[in-house]
C-alpha positions in Angstrom: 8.2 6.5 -28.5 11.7 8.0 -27.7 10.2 10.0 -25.2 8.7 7.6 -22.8 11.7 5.2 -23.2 14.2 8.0 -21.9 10.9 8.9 -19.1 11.4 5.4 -18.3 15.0 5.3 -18.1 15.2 8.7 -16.5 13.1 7.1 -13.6 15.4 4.1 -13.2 18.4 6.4 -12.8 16.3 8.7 -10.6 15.5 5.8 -8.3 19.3 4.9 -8.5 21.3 7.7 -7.8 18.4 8.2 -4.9 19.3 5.3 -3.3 23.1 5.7 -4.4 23.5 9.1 -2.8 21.3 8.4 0.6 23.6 5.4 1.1 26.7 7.5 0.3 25.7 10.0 2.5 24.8 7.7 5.5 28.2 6.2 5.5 30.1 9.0 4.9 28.5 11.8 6.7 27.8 12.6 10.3 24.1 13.3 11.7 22.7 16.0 12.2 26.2 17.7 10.8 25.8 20.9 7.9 28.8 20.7 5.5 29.1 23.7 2.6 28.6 22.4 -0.8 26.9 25.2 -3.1 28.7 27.8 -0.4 25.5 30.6 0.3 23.0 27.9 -1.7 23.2 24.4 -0.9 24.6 22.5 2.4 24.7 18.6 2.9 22.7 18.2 6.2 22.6 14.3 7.0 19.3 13.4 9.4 16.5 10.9 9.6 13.1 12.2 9.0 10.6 9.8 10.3 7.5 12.4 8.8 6.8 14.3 5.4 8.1 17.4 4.7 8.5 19.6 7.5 8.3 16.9 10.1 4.8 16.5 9.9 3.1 13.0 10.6 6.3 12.1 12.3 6.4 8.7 13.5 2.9 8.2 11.6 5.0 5.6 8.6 2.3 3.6 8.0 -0.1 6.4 7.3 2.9 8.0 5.1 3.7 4.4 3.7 -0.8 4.2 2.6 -0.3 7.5 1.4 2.6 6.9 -0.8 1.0 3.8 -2.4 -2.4 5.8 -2.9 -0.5 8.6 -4.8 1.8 5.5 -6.6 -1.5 3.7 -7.3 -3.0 7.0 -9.0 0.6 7.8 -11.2 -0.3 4.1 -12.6 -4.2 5.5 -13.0 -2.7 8.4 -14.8 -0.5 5.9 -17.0 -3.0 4.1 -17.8 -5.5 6.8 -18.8 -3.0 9.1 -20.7 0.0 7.7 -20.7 1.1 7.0 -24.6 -1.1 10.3 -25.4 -0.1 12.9 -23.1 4.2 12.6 -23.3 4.3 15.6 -19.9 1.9 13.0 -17.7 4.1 10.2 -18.9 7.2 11.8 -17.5 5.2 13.2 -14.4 4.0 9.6 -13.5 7.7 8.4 -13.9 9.2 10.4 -11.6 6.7 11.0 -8.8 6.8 6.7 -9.1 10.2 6.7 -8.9 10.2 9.3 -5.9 8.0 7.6 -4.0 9.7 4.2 -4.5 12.9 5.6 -3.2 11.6 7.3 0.0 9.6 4.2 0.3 12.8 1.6 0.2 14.0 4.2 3.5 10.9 3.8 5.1 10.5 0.1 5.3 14.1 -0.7 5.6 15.2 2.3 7.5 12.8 2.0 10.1 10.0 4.2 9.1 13.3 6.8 8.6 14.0 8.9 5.5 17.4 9.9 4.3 17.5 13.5 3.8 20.5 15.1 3.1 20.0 18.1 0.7 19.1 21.9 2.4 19.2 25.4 1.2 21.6 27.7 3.1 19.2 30.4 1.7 16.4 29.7 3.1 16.9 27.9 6.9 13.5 27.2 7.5 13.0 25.1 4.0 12.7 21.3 5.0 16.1 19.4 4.4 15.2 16.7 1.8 16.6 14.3 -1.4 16.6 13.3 -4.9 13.3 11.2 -4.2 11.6 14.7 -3.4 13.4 16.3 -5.9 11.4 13.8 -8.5 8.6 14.1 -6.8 8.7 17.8 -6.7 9.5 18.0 -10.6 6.6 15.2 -11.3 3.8 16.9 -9.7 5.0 20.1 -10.8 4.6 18.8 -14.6 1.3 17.4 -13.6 0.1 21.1 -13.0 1.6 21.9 -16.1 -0.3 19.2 -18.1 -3.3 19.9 -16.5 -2.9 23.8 -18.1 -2.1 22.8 -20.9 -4.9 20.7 -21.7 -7.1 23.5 -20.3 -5.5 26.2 -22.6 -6.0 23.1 -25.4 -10.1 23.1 -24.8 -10.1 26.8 -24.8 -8.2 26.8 -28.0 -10.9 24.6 -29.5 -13.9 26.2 -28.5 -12.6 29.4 -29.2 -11.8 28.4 -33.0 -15.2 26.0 -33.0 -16.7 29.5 -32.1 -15.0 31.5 -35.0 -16.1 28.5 -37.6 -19.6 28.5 -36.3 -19.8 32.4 -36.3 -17.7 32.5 -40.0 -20.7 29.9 -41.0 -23.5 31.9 -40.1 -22.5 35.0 -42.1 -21.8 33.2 -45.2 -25.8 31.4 -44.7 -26.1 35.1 -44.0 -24.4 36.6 -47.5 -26.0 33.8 -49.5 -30.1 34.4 -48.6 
């Protein structure tokens, strides 16, 4: 029960310190300006991205704001279906939610605007983003890993049903 207490928690702060660092950066950094923070890693590039990743459905927000409550809407599906019984999908749901809360404050008060901030120097062409994607990012990415897991699970079980049945069969075997 720990676990989904600190998932819950962990989402909170996620949301926070989203919304924390996108106002800190808004009113303390210029647009459109790179500043070195990780120097060769990590800049602070402050813009406004009115699409998803990459610019794309720019200027489309409600589309992106029916999208983001679909996927919300299915992390509280997910909740609901495994939530207390799968601890990875708990923590997935919680911070894809959390996510797409924060990037959906920006886009209904910001005018259909997100606050990206965050770019690697490493690789140019990578979209600038924020924590919300970050969270997002890291949920979806534990969703995958849930979904292996419990794929690698069944195969487990039919692999040792198998060796049972099998172990079974030569005993009927060695007793006729």
């Amino acid at each position: 029960m720990v676990s989904y207490i600190l998932a819950a928690i962990t989402g909170v702060i996620v949301l926070a310190a989203d919304q924390f660092t996108k106002y800190f950066i808004s009113n303390n950094f210029e647009m459109a300006k790179s500043y070195e923070f990780l120097p060769g890693v990590l800049d602070i590039t402050y813009i406004h991205n009115d699409g998803a990743a990459w610019g794309m459905l720019g200027g489309y927000t409600w589309l992106l704001l029916s999208i983001t409550i679909v996927v919300m809407l299915a992390c509280i599906a997910l909740l609901l279906k495994w939530g207390l019984r799968d601890k990875i999908m708990f923590w997935s749901a919680m911070l894809i939610l959390s996510g797409g809360v924060g990037n959906m404050i920006d886009r209904i008060f910001r005018g259909g605007n997100v606050i990206d901030f965050l770019h690697f120097e490493f690789w140019p062409t990578f979209p600038v983003f924020n924590v919300a994607d970050c969270a997002i990012c890291v949920g979806a990415g534990l969703i995958i890993l849930s979904l292996f897991k419990s794929i690698v699970d069944e195969q487990h079980q039919k692999s040792r049903a198998a060796v049972i049945a099998q172990t079974e069969e030569e005993n009927q075997n060695e007793n006729v």
